[in-house]
C-alpha positions in Angstrom: 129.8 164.8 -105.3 133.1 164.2 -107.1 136.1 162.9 -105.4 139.6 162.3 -106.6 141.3 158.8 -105.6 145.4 158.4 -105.8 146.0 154.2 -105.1 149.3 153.6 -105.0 149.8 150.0 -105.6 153.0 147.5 -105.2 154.2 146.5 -108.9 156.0 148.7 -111.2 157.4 146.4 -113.4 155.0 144.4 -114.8 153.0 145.7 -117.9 150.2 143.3 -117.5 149.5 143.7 -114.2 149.3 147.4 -114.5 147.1 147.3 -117.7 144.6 145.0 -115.3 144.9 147.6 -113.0 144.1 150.5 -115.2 141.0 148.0 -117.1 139.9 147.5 -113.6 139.7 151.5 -112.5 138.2 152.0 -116.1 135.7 149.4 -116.2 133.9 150.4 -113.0 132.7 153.9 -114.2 135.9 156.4 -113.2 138.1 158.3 -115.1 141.9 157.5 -114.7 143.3 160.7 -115.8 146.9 159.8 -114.9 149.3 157.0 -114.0 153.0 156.8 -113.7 155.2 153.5 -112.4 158.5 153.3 -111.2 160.9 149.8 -111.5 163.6 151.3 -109.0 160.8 151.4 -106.3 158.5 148.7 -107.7 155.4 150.8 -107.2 152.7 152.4 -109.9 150.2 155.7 -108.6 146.7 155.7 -110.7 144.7 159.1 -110.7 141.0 158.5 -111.1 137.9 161.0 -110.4 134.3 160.0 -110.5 131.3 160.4 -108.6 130.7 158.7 -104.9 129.6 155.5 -106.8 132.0 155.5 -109.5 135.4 155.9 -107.1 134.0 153.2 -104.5 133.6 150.7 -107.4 136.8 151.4 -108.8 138.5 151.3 -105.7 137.0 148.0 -104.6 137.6 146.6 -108.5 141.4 147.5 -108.4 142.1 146.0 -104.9 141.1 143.1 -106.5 143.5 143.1 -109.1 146.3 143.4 -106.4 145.2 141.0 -103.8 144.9 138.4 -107.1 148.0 139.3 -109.0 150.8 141.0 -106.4 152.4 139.2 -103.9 154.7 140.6 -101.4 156.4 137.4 -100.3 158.4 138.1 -103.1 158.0 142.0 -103.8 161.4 144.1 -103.2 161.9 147.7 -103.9 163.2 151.0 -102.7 159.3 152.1 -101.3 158.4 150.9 -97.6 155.0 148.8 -98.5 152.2 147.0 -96.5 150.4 145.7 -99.4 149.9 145.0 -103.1 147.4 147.7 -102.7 149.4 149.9 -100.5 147.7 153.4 -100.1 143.8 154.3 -101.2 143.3 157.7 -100.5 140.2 159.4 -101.0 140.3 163.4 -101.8 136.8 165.8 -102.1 136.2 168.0 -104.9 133.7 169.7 -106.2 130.1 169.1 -104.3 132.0 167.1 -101.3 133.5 167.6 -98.0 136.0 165.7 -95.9 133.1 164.2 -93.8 132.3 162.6 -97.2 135.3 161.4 -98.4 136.1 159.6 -94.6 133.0 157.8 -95.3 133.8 156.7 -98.5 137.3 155.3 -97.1 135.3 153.7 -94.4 132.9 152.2 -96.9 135.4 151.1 -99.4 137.9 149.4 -96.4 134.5 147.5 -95.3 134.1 146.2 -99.2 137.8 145.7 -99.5 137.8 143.3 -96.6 134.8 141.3 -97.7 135.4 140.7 -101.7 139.4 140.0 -101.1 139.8 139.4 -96.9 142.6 142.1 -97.1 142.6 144.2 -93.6 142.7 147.7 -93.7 144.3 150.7 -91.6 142.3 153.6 -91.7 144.4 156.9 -91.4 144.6 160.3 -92.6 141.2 161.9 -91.7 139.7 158.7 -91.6 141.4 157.8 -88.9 140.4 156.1 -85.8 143.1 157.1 -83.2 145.7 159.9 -83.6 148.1 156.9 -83.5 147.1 156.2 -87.2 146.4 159.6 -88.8 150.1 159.5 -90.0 150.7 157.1 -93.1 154.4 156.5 -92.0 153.5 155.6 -88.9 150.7 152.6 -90.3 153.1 152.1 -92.6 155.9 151.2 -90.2 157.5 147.9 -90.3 156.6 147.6 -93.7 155.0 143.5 -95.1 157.4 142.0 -93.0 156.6 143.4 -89.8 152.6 143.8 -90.2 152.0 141.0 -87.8 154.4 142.4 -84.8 153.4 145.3 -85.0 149.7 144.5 -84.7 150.5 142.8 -81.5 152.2 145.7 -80.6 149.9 148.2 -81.9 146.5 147.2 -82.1 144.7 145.0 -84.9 143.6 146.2 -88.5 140.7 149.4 -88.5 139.0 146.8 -90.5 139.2 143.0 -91.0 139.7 139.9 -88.4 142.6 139.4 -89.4 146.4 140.8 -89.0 147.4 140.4 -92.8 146.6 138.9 -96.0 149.2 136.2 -96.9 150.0 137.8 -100.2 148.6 140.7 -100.1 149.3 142.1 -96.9 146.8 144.9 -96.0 145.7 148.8 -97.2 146.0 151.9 -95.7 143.0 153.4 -96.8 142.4 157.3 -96.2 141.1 160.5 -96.8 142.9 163.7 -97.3 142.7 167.2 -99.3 144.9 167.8 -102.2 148.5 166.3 -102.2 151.9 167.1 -104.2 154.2 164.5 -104.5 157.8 166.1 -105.8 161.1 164.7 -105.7 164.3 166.5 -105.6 167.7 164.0 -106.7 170.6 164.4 -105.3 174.2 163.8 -107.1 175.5 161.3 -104.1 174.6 157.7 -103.3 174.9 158.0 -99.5 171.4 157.1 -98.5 172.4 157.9 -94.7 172.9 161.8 -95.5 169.6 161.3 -97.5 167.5 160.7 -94.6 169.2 162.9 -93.0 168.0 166.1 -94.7 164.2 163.9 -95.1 164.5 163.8 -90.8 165.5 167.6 -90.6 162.7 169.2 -93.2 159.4 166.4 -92.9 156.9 167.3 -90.2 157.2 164.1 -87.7 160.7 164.9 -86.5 159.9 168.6 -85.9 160.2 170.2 -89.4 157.9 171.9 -91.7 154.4 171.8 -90.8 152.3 169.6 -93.5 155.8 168.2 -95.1 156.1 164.5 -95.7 159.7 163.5 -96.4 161.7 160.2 -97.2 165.0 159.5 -98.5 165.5 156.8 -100.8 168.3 155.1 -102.7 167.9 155.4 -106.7 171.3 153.7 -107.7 175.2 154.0 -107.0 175.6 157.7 -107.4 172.4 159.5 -107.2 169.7 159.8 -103.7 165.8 161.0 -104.0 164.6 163.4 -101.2 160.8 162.1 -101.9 158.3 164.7 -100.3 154.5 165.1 -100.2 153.4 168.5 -99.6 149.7 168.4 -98.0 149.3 172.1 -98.2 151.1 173.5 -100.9 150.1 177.1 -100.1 151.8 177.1 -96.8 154.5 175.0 -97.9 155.1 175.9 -101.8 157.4 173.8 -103.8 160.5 176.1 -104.4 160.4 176.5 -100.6 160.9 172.7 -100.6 163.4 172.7 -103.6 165.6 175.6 -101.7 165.5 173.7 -98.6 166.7 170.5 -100.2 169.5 172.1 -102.2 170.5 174.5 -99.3 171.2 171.3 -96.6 173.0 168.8 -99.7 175.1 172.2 -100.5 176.2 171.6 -96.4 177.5 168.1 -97.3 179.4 169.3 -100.2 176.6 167.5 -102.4 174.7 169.1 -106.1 171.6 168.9 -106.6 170.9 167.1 -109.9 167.3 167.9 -110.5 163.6 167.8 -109.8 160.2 166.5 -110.4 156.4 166.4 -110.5 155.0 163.3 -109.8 150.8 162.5 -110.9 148.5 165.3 -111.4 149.4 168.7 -109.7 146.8 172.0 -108.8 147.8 174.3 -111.8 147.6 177.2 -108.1 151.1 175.4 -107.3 153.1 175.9 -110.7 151.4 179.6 -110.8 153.1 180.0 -107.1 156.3 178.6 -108.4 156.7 181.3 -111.5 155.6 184.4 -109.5 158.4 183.6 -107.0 161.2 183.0 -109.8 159.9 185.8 -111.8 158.8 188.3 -109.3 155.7 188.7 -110.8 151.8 188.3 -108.8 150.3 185.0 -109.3 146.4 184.4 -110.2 146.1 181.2 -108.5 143.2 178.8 -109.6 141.3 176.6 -108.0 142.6 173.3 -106.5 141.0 170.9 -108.7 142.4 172.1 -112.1 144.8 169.6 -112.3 147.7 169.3 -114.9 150.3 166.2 -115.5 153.7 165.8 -114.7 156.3 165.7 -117.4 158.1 162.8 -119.4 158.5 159.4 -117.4 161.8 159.0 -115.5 162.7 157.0 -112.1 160.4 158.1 -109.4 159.4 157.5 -105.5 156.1 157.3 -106.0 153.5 159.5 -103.9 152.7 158.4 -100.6 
């Protein structure tokens, strides 16, 4: 069975930290075939594939890393966070099904928990109550709020505790194929950003598998940061038109786009049939290919 694994993981400014990470992910067996990092929102996404046993070690190795050389008591940047290793999802390819890859989140949470006594929320299709299967809403309160909203909500999927004192805790998950793409906007009114994030994501009644945030970048420019979870039903110039259509209401240009991590070649096939007019020969969802040059970024999930 192969499975894919995106962490996304709470430092994007130190070099050292992020070579540990990548040692860490390569060291255990797996292949990182991608990684991009991001100062603005302090935040770094690794792309690794391997076998079962080969994603699970490099999972556990790199949330070590994290929970030994991130701490959020002093982290600030423009991505809501709960912990130095904020996201671990878990994606089946080839061989595997979703059944699978919700027992590999399960199993990696438990080993997460017992080599670093970081908690872990289980969401996505690993879920334990619908309350959880969105990552916004384990994600809500960010650090800061873990321990409230705990109380509030109900302790960690995994762990005896409400949060690591440096670390935090993981939201550890399993999903199909996601597209992270960000569309910047020539503004810096972070208001009328998430505004148009509120009126296209999914969770305030817009498009159906559409994940949405608006984020600060700096004094004149805004990032509509979206994860598409099925990019056949919701393809990205669909996205791109929607963006540009509502900043074009508020008098605002769109500035440009981009790719973020590894993306199914099926989705850039979709995207030059529709600006050509020409059919598309999709391919399969696994045949990944990069993003382009580095540049600021809100990172995937």
């Amino acid at each position: 069975m192969l499975f894919e694994c995106v962490p996304n993981v709470s430092e994007g400014r130190d070099d050292a930290t992020l070579e540990a990470c990548a040692r860490a992910i390569a060291d255990a067996g797996a292949t990182l075939a991608h990684r991009t990092s991001d100062s603005i929102h302090h935040r770094s996404v690794f792309t690794f594939f391997g076998e079962r046993s080969q994603v699970l070690a490099a999972a556990v190795a790199l949330a070590e890393v994290t929970a030994q050389r991130i701490d959020l008591r002093t982290h600030r940047g423009a991505h809501p966070r709960i912990g130095a290793l904020d996201v671990l999802p878990f994606v089946p390819l080839a061989g595997a099904t979703m059944d699978d890859a919700v027992a590999l989140a399960r199993e990696a949470a438990a080993r997460i928990w017992q080599r670093t006594g970081v908690p872990c929320f289980l969401y996505g299709a690993a879920a334990t109550s619908e309350r959880r299967r969105l990552l916004a809403d384990v994600r809500a309160g960010e650090f800061e709020g873990l321990v409230e909203r705990a109380h509030r909500t109900g302790r960690p999927d995994v762990g005896d505790v409400f949060t690591h004192p440096s670390a935090g805790a993981t939201a550890v998950g399993a999903r199909n194929v996601l597209v992270a793409y960000n569309v910047v906007l020539g503004t810096g009114d972070v208001r009328l950003a998430r505004t148009i994030a509120r009126n296209l994501r999914e969770r305030d009644g817009g498009l159906r598998t559409l994940r949405v945030l608006g984020v600060a970048l700096d004094m004149g420019r805004v990032q509509i940061s979206c994860n598409l979870t099925d990019v056949a039903g919701t393809p990205l110039y669909r996205v791109f038109e929607l963006v540009r259509r509502s900043a074009a209401r508020y008098g605002v240009n769109t500035l440009s786009s981009e790719l973020i991590g590894l993306v199914p070649r099926s989705a850039l096939s979709a995207v030059a049939a529709h600006a050509l007019g020409v059919a598309s020969e999709g391919l399969a969802a696994a045949d990944f290919v990069a993003d382009s040059a580095p540049k600021e970024r809100a990172l995937v999930e």
